[in-house]
PyMOL Python script that loads the backbone (N, CA, C, O; Angstrom):
from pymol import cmd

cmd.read_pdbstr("""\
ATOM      1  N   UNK A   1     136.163  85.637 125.351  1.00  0.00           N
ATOM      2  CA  UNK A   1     134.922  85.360 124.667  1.00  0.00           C
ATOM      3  C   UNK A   1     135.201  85.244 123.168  1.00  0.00           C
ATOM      4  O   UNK A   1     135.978  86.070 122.690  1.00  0.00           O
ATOM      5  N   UNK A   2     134.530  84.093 122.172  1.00  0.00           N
ATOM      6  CA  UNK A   2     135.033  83.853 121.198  1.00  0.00           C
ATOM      7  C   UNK A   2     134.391  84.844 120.281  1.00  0.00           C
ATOM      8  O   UNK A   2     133.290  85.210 120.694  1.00  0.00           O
ATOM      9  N   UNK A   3     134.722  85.309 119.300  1.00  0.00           N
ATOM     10  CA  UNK A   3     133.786  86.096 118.142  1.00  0.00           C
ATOM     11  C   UNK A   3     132.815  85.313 117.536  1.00  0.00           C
ATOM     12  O   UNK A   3     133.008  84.138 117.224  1.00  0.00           O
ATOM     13  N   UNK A   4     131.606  86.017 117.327  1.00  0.00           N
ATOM     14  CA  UNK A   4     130.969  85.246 116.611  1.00  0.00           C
ATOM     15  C   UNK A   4     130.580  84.701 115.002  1.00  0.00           C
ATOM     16  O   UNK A   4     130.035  83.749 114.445  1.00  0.00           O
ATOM     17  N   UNK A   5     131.490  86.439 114.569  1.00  0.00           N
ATOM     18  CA  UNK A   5     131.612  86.742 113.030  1.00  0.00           C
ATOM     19  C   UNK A   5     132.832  86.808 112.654  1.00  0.00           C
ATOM     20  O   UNK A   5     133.355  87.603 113.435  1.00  0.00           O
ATOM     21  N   UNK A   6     133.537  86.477 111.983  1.00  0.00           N
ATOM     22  CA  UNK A   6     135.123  86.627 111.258  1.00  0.00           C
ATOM     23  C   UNK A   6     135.333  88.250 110.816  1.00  0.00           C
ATOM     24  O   UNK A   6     134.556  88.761 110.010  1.00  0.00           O
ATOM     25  N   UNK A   7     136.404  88.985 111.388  1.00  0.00           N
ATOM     26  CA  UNK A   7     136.512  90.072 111.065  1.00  0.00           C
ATOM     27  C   UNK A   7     136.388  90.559 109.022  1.00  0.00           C
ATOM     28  O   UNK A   7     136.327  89.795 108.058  1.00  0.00           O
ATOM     29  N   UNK A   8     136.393  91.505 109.049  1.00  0.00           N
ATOM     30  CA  UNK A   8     136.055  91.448 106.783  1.00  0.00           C
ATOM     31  C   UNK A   8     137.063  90.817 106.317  1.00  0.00           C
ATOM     32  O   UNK A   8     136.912  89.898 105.512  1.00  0.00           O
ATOM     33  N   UNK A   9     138.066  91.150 106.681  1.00  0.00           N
ATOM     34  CA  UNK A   9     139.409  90.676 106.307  1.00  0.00           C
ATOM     35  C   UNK A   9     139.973  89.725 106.641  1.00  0.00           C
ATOM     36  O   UNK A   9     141.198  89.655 106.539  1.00  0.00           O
ATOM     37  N   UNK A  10     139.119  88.588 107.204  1.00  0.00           N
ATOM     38  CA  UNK A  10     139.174  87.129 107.546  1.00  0.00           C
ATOM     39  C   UNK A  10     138.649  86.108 106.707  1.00  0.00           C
ATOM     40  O   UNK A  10     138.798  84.893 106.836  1.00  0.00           O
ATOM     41  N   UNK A  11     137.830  86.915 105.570  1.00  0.00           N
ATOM     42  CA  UNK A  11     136.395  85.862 104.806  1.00  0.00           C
ATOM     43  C   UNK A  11     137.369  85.554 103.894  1.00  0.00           C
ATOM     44  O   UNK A  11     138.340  86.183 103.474  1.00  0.00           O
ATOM     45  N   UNK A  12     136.880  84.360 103.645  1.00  0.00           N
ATOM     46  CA  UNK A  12     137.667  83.880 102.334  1.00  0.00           C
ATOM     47  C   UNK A  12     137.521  84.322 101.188  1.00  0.00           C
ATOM     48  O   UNK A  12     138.449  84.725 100.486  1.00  0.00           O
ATOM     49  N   UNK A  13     136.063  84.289 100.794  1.00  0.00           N
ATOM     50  CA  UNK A  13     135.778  84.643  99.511  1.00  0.00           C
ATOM     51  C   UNK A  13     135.314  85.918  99.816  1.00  0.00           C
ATOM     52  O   UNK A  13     134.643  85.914 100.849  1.00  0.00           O
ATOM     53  N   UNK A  14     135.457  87.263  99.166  1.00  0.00           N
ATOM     54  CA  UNK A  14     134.934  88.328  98.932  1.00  0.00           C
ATOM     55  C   UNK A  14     133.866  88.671  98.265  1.00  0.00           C
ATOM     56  O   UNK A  14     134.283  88.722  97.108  1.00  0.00           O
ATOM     57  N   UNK A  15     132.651  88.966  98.245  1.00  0.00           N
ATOM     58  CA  UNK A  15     131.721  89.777  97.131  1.00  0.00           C
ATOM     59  C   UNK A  15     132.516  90.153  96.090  1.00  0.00           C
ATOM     60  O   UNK A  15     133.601  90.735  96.107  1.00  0.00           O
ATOM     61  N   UNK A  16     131.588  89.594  94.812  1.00  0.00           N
ATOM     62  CA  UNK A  16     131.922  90.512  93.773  1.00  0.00           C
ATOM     63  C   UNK A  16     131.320  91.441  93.162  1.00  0.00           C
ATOM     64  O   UNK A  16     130.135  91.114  93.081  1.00  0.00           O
ATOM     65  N   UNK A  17     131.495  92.405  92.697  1.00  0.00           N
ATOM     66  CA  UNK A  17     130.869  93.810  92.459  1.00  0.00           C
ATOM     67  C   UNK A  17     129.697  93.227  91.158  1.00  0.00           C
ATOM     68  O   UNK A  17     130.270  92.793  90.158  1.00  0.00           O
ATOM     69  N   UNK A  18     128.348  93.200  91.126  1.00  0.00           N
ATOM     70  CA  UNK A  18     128.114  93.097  89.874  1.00  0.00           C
ATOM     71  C   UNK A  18     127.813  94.370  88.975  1.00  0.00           C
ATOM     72  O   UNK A  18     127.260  95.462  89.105  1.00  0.00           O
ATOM     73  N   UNK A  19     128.455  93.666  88.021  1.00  0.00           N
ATOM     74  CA  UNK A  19     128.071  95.051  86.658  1.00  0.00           C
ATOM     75  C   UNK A  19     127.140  94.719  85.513  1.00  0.00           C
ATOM     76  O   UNK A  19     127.060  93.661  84.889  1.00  0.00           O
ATOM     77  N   UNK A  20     126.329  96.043  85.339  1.00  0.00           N
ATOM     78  CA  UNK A  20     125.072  95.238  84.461  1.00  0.00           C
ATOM     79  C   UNK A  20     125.911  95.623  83.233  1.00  0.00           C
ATOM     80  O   UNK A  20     126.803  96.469  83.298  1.00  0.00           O
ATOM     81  N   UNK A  21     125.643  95.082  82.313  1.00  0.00           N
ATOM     82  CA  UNK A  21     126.060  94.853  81.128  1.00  0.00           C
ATOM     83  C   UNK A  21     125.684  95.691  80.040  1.00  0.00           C
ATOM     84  O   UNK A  21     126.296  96.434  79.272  1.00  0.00           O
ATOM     85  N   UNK A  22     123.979  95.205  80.275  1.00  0.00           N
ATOM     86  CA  UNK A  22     123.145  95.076  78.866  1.00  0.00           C
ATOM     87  C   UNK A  22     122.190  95.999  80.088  1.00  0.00           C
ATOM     88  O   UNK A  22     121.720  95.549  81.133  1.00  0.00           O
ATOM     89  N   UNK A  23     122.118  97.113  79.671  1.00  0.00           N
ATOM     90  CA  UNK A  23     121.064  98.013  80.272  1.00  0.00           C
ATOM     91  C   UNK A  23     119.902  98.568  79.980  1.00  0.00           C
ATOM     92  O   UNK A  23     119.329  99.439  80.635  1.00  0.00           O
ATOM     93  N   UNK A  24     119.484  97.971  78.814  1.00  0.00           N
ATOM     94  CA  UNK A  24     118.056  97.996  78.152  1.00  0.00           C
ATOM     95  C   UNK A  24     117.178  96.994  79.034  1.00  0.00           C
ATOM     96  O   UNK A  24     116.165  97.273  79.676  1.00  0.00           O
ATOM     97  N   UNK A  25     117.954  95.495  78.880  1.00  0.00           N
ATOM     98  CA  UNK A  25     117.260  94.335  80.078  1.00  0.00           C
ATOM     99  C   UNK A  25     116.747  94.235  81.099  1.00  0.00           C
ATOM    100  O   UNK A  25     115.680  93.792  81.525  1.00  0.00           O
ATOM    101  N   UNK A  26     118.291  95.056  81.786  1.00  0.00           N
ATOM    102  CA  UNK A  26     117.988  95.295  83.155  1.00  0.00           C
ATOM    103  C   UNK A  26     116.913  96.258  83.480  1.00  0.00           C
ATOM    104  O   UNK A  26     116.250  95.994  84.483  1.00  0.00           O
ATOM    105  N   UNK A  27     116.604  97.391  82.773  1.00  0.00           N
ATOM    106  CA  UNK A  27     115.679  98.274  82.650  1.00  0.00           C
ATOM    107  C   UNK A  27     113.932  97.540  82.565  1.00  0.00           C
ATOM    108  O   UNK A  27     112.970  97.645  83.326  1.00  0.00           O
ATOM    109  N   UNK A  28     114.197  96.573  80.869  1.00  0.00           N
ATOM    110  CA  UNK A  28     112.837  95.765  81.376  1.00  0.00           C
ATOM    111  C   UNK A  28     112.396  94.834  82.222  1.00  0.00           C
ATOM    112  O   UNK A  28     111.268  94.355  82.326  1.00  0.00           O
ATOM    113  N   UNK A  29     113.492  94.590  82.890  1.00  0.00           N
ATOM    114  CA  UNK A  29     113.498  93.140  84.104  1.00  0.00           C
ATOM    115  C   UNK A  29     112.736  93.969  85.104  1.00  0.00           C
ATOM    116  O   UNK A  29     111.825  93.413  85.717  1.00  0.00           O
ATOM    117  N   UNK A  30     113.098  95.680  85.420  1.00  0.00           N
ATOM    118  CA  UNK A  30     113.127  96.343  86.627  1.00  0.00           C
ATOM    119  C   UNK A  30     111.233  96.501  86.135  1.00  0.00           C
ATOM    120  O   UNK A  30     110.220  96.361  86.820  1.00  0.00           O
ATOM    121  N   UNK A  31     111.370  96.744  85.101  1.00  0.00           N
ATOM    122  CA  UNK A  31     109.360  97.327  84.825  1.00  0.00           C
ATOM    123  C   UNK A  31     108.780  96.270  85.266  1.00  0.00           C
ATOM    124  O   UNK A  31     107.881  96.333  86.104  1.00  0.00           O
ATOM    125  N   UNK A  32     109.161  95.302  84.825  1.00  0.00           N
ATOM    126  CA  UNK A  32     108.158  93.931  84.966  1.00  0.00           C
ATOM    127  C   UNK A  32     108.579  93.545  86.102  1.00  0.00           C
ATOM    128  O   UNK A  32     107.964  92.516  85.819  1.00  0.00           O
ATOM    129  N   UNK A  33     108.887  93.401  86.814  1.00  0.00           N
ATOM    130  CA  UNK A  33     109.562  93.451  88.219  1.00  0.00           C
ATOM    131  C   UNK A  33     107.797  93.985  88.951  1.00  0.00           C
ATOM    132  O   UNK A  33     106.733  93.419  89.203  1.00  0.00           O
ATOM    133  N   UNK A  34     108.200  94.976  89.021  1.00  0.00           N
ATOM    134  CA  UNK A  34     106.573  95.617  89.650  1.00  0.00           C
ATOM    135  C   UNK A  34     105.207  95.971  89.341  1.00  0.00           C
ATOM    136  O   UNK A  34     104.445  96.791  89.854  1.00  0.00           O
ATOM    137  N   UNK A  35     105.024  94.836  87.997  1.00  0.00           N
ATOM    138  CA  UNK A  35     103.975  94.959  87.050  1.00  0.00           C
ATOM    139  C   UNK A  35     102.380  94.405  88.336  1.00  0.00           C
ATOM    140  O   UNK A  35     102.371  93.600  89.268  1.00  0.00           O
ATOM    141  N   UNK A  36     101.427  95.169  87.844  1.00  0.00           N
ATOM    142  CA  UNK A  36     100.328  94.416  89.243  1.00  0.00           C
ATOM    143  C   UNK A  36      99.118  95.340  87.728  1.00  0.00           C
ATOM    144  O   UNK A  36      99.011  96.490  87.303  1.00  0.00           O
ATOM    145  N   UNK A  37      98.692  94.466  87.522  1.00  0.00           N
ATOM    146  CA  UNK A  37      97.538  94.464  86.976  1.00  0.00           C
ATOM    147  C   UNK A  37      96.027  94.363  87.902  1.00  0.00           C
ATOM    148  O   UNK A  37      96.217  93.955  89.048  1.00  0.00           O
ATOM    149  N   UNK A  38      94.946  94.599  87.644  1.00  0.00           N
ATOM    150  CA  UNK A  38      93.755  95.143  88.664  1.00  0.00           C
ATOM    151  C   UNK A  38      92.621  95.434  87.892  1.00  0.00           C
ATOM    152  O   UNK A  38      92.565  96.341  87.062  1.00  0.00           O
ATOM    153  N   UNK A  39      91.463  94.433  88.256  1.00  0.00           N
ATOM    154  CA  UNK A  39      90.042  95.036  86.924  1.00  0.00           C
ATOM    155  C   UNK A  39      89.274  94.920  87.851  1.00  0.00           C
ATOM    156  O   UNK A  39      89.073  94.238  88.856  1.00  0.00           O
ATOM    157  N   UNK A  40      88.568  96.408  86.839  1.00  0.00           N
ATOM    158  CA  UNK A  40      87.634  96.658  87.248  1.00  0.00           C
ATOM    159  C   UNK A  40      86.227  96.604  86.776  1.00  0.00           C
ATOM    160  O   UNK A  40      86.063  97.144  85.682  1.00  0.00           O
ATOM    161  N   UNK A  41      85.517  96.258  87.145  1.00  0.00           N
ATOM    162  CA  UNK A  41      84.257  96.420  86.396  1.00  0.00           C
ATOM    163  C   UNK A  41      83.256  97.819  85.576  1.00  0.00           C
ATOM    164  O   UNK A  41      83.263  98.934  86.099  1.00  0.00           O
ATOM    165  N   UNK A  42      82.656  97.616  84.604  1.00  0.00           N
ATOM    166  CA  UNK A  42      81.907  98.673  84.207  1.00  0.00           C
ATOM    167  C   UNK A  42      81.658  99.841  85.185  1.00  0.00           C
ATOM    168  O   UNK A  42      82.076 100.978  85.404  1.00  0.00           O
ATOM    169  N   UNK A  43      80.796  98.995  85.635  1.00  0.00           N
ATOM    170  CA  UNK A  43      79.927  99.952  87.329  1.00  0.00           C
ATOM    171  C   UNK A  43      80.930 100.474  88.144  1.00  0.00           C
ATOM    172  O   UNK A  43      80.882 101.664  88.456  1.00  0.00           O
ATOM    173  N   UNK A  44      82.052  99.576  88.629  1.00  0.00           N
ATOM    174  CA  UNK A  44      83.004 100.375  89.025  1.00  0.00           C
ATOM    175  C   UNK A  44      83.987 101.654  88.738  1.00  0.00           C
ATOM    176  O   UNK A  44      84.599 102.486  89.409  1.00  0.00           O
ATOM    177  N   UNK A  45      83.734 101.246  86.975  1.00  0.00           N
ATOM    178  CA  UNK A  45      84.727 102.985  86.896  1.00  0.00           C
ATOM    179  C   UNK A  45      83.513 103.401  86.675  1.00  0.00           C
ATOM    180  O   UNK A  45      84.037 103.945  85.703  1.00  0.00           O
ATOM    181  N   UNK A  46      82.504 103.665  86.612  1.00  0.00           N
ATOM    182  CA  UNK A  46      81.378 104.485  85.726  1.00  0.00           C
ATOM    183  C   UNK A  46      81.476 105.180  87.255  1.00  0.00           C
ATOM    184  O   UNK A  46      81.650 106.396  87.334  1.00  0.00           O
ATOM    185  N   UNK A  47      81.355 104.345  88.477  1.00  0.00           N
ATOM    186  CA  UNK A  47      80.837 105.254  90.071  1.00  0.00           C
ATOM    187  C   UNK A  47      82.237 105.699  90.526  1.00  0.00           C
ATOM    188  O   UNK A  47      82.009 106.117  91.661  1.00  0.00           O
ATOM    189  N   UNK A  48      83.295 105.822  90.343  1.00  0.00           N
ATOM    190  CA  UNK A  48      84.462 105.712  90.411  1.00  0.00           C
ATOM    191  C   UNK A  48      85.220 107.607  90.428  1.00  0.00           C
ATOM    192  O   UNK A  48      86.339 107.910  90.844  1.00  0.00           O
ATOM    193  N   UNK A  49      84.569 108.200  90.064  1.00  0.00           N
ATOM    194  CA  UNK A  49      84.416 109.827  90.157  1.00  0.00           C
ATOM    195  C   UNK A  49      83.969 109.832  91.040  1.00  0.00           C
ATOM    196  O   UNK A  49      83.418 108.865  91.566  1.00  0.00           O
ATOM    197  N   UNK A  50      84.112 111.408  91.668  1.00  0.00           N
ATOM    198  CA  UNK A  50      83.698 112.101  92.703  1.00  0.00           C
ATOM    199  C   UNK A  50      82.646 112.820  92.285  1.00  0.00           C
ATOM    200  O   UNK A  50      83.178 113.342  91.305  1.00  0.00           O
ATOM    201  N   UNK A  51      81.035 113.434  92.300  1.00  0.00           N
ATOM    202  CA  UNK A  51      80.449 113.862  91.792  1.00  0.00           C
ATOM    203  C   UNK A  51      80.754 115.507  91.934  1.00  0.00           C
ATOM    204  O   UNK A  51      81.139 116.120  92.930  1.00  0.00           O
ATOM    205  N   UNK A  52      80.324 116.206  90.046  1.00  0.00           N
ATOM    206  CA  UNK A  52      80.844 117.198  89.917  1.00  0.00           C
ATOM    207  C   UNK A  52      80.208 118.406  90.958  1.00  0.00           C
ATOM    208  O   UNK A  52      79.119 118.074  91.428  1.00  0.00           O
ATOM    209  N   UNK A  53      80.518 119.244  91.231  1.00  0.00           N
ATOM    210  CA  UNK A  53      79.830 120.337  92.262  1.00  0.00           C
ATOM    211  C   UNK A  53      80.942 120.934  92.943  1.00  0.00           C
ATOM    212  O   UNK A  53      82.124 120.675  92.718  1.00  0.00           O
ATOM    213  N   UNK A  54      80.280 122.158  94.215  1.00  0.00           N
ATOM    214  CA  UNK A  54      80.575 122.608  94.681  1.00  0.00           C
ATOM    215  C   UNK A  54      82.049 124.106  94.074  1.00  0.00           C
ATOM    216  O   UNK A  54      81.841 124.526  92.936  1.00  0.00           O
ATOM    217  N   UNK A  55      82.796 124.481  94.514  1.00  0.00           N
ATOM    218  CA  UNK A  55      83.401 125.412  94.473  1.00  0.00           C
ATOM    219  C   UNK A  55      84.867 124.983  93.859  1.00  0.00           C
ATOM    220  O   UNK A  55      85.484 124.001  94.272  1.00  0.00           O
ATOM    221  N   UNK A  56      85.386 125.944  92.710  1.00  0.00           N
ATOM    222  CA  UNK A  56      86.759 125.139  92.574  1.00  0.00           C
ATOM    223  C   UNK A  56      88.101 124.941  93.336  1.00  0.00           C
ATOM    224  O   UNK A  56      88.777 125.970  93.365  1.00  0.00           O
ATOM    225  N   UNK A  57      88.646 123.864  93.959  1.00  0.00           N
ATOM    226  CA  UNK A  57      89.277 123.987  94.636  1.00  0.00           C
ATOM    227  C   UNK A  57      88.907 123.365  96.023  1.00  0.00           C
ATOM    228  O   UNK A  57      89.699 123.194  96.950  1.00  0.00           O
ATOM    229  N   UNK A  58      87.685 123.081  96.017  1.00  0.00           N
ATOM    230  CA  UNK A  58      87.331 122.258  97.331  1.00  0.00           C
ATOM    231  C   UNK A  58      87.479 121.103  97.450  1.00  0.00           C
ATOM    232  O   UNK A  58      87.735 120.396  96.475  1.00  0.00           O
ATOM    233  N   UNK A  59      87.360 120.643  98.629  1.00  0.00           N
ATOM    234  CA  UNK A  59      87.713 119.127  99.388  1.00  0.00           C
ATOM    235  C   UNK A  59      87.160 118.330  98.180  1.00  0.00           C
ATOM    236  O   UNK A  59      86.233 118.915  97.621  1.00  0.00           O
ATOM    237  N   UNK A  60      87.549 116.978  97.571  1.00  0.00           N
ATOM    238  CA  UNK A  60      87.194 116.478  96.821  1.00  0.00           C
ATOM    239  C   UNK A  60      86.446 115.096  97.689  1.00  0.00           C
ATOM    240  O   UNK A  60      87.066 114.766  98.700  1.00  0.00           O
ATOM    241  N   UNK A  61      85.227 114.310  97.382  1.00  0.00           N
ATOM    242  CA  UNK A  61      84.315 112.936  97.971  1.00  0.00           C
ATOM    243  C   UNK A  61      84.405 112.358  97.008  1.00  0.00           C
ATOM    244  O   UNK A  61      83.754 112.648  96.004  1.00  0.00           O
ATOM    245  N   UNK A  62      85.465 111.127  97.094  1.00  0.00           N
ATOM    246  CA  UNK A  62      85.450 110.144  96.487  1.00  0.00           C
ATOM    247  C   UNK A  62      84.273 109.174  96.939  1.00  0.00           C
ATOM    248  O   UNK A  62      83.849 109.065  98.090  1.00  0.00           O
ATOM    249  N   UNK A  63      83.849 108.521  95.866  1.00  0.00           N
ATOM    250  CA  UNK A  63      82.849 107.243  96.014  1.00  0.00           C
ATOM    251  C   UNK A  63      83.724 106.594  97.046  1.00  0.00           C
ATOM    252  O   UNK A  63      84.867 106.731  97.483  1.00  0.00           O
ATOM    253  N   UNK A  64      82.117 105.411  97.347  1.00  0.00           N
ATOM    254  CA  UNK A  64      82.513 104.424  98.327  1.00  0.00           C
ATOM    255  C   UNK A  64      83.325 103.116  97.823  1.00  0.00           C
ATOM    256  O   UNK A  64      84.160 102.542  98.522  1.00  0.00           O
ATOM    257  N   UNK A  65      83.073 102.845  96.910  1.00  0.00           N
ATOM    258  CA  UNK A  65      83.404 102.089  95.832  1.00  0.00           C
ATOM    259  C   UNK A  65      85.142 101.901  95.293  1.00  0.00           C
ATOM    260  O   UNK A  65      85.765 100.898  94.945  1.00  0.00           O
ATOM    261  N   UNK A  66      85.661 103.770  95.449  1.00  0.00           N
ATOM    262  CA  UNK A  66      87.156 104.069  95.098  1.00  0.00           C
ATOM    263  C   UNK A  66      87.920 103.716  96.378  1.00  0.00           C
ATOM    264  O   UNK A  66      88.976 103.088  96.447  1.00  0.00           O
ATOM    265  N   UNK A  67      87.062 104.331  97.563  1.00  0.00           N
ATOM    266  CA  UNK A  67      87.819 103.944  98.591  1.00  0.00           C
ATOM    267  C   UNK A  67      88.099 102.689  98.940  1.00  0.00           C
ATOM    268  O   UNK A  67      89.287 102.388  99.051  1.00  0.00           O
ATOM    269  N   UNK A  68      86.940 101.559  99.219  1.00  0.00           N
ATOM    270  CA  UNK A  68      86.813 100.580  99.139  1.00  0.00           C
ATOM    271  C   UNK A  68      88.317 100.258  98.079  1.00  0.00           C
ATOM    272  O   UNK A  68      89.426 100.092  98.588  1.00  0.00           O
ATOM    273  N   UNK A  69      88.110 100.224  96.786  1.00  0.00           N
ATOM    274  CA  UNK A  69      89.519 100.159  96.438  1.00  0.00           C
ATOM    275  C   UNK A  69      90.864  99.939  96.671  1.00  0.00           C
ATOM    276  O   UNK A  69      91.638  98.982  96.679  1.00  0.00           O
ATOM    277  N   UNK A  70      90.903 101.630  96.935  1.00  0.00           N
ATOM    278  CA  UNK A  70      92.312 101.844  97.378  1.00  0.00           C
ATOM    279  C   UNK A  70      92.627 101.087  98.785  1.00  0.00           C
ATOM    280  O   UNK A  70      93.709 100.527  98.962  1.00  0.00           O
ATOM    281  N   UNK A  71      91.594 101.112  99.780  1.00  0.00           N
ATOM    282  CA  UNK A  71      92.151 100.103 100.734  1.00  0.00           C
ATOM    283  C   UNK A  71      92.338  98.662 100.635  1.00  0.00           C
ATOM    284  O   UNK A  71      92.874  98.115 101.600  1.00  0.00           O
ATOM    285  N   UNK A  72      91.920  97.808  99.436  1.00  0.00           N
ATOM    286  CA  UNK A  72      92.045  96.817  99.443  1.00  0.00           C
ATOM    287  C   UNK A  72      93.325  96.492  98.895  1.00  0.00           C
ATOM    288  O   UNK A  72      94.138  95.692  99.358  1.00  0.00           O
ATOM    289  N   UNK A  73      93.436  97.279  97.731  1.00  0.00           N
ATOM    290  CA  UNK A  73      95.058  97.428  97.506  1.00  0.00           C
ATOM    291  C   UNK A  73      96.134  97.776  98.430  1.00  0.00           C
ATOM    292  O   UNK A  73      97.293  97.370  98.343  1.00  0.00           O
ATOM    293  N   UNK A  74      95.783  98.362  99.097  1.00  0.00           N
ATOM    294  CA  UNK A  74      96.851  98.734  99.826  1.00  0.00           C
ATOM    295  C   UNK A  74      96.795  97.541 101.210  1.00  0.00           C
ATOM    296  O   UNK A  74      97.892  97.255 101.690  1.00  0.00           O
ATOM    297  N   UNK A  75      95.678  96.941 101.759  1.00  0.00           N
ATOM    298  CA  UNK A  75      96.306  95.804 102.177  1.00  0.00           C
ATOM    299  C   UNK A  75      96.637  95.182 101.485  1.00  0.00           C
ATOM    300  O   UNK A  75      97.610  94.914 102.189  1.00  0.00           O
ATOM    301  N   UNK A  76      96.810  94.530 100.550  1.00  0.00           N
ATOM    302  CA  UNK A  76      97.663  93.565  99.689  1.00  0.00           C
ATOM    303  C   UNK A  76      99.043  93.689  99.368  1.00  0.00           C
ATOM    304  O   UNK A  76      99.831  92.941  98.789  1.00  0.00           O
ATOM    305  N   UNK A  77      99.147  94.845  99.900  1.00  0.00           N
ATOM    306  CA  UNK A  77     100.779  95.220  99.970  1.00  0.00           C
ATOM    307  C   UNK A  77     100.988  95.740 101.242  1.00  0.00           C
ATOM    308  O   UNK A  77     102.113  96.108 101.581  1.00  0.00           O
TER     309      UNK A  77
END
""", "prot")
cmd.dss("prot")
cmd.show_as("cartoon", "prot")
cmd.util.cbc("prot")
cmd.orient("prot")
């Protein structure tokens, strides 16, 4: 049965290792890389808290509005 892949030490050309250089760049390439900007409206951050109450330390109720949110973001990724 024939192989279907060339053993490593069969390839002609090898990978070459890259080395970053300039590591300030690569640093801002990497920020902006995963930049995601997102607006919101007035009304939206104004309802965007959980209303104050209850005991410190308890379950926190986010608005419908935040949730709504966060799930839309998160399908989008």
């Amino acid at each position: 049965m024939p192989q279907k892949y060339p053993h490593r030490n069969q390839l002609k050309y090898k990978r070459k290792r890259y080395r970053v250089r300039n590591w300030k760049e690569y640093e801002a390439g990497l920020r902006t890389r995963g930049d995601l900007t997102i607006g919101f409206s007035d009304e939206a951050l104004r309802d965007w808290q959980p209303p104050v109450g209850g005991k410190s330390g308890g379950q926190r109720r986010y608005s419908d509005i935040a949730i709504e949110a966060a799930l839309t973001v998160r399908a989008g990724y």
